[in-house]
Gaussian input, Z-matrix of N, CA and C with variables (Angstrom, degrees):
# hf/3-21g

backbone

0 1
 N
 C     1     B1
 C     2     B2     1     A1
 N     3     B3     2     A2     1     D1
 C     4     B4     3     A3     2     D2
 C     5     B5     4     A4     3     D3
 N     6     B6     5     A5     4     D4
 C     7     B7     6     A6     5     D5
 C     8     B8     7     A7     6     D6
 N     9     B9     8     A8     7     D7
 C    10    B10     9     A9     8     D8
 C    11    B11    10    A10     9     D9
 N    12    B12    11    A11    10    D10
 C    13    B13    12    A12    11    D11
 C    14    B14    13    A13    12    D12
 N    15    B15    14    A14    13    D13
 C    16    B16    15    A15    14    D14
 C    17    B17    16    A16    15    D15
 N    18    B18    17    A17    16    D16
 C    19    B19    18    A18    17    D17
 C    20    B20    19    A19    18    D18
 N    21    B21    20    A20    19    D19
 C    22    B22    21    A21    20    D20
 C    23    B23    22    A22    21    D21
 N    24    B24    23    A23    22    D22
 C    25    B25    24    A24    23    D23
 C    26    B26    25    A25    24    D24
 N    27    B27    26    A26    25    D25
 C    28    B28    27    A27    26    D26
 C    29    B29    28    A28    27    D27
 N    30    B30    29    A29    28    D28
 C    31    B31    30    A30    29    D29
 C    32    B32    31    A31    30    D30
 N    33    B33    32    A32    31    D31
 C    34    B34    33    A33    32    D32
 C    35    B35    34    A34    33    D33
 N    36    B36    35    A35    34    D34
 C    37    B37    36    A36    35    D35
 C    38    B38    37    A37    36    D36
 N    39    B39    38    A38    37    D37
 C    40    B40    39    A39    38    D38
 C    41    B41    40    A40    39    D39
 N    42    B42    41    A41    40    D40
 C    43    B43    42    A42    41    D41
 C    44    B44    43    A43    42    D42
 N    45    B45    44    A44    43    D43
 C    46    B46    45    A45    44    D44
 C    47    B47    46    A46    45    D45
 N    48    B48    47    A47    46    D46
 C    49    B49    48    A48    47    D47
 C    50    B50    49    A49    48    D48
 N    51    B51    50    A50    49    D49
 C    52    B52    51    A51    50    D50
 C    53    B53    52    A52    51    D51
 N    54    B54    53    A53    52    D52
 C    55    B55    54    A54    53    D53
 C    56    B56    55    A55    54    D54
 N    57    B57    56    A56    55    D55
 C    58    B58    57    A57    56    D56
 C    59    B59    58    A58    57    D57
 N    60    B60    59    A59    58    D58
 C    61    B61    60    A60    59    D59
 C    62    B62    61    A61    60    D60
 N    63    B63    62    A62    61    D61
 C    64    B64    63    A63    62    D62
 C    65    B65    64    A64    63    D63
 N    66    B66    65    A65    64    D64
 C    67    B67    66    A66    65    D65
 C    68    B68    67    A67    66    D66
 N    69    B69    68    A68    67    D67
 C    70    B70    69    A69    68    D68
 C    71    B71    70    A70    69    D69
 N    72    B72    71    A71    70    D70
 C    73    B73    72    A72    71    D71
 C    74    B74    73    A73    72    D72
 N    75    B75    74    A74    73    D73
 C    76    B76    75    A75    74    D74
 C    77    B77    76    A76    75    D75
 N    78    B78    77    A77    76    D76
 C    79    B79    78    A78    77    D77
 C    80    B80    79    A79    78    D78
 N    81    B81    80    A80    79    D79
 C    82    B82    81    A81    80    D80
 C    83    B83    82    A82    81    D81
 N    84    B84    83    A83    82    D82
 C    85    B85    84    A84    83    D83
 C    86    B86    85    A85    84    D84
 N    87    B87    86    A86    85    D85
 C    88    B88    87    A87    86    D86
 C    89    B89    88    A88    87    D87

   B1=1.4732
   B2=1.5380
   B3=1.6126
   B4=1.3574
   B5=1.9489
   B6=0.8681
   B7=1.1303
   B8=1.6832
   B9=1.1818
   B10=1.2772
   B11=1.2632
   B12=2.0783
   B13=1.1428
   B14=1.8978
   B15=1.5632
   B16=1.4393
   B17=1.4657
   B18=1.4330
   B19=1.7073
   B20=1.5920
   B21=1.5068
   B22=1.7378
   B23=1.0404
   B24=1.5954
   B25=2.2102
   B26=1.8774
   B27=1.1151
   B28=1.0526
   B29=1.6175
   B30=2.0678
   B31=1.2397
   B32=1.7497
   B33=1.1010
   B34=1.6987
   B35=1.4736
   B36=1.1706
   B37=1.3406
   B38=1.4822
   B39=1.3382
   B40=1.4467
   B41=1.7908
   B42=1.7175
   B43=1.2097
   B44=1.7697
   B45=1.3623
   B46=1.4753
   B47=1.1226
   B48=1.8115
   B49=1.4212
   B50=1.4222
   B51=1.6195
   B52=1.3975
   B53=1.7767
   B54=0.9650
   B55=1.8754
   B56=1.6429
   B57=1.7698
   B58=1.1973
   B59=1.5076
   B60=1.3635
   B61=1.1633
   B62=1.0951
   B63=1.7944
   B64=1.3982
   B65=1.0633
   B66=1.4426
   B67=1.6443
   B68=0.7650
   B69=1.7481
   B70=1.9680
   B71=0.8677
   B72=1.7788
   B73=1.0885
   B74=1.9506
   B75=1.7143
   B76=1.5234
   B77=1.7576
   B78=1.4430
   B79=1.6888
   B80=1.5008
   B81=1.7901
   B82=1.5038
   B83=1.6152
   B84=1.6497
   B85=1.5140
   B86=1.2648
   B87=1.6470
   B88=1.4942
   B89=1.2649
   A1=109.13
   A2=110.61
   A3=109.29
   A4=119.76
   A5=123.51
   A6=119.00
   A7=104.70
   A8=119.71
   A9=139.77
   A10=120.50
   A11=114.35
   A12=121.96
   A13=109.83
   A14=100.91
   A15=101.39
   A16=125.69
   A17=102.69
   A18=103.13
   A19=119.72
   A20=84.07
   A21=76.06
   A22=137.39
   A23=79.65
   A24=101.55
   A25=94.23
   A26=129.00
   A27=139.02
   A28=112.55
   A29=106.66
   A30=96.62
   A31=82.96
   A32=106.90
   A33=103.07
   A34=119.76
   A35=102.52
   A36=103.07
   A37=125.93
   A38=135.31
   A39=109.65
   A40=94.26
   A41=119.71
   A42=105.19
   A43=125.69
   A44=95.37
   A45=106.76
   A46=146.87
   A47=94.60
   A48=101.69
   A49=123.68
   A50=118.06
   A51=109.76
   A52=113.90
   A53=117.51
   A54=122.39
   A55=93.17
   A56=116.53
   A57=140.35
   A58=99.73
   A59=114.57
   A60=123.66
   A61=122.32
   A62=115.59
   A63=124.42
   A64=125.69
   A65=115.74
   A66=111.83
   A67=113.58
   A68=116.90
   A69=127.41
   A70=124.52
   A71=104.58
   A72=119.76
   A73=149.86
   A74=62.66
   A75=85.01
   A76=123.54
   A77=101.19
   A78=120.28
   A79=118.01
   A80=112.43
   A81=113.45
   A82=99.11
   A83=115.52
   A84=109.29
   A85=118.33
   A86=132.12
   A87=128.22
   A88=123.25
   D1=122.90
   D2=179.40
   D3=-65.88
   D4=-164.61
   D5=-173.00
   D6=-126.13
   D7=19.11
   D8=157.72
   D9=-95.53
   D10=-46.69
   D11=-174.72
   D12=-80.57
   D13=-15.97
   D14=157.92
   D15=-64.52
   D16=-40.94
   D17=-179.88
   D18=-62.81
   D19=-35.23
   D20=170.06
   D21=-55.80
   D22=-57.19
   D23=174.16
   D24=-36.63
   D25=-67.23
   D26=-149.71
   D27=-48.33
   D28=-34.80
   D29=-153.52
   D30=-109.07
   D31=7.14
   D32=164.03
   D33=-82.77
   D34=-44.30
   D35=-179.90
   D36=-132.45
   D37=64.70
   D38=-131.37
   D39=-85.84
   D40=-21.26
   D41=178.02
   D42=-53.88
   D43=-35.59
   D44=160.78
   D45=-32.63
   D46=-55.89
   D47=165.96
   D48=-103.70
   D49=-0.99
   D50=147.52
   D51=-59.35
   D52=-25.97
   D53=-176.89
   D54=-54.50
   D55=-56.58
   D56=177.68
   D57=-25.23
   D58=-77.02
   D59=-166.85
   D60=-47.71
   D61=-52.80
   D62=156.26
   D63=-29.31
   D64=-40.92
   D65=-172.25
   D66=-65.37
   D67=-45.67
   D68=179.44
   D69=-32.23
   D70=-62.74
   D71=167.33
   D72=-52.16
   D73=-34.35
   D74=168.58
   D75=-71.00
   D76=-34.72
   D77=171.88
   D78=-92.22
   D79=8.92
   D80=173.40
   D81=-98.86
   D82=-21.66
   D83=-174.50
   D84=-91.91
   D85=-11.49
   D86=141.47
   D87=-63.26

């Protein structure tokens, strides 16, 4: 994923990809 096609993602949806983040995070603590 480019770091352009992130910004987008970002300004489309940003609740979305805060969810995103959650997940990471969520799958770095198991």
């Amino acid at each position: 994923m480019t770091v352009f096609s992130l910004y987008c993602s970002v300004c489309d949806s940003p609740f979305s990809f805060f969810s995103f983040i959650q997940g990471e995070r969520e799958r770095e603590r198991e």
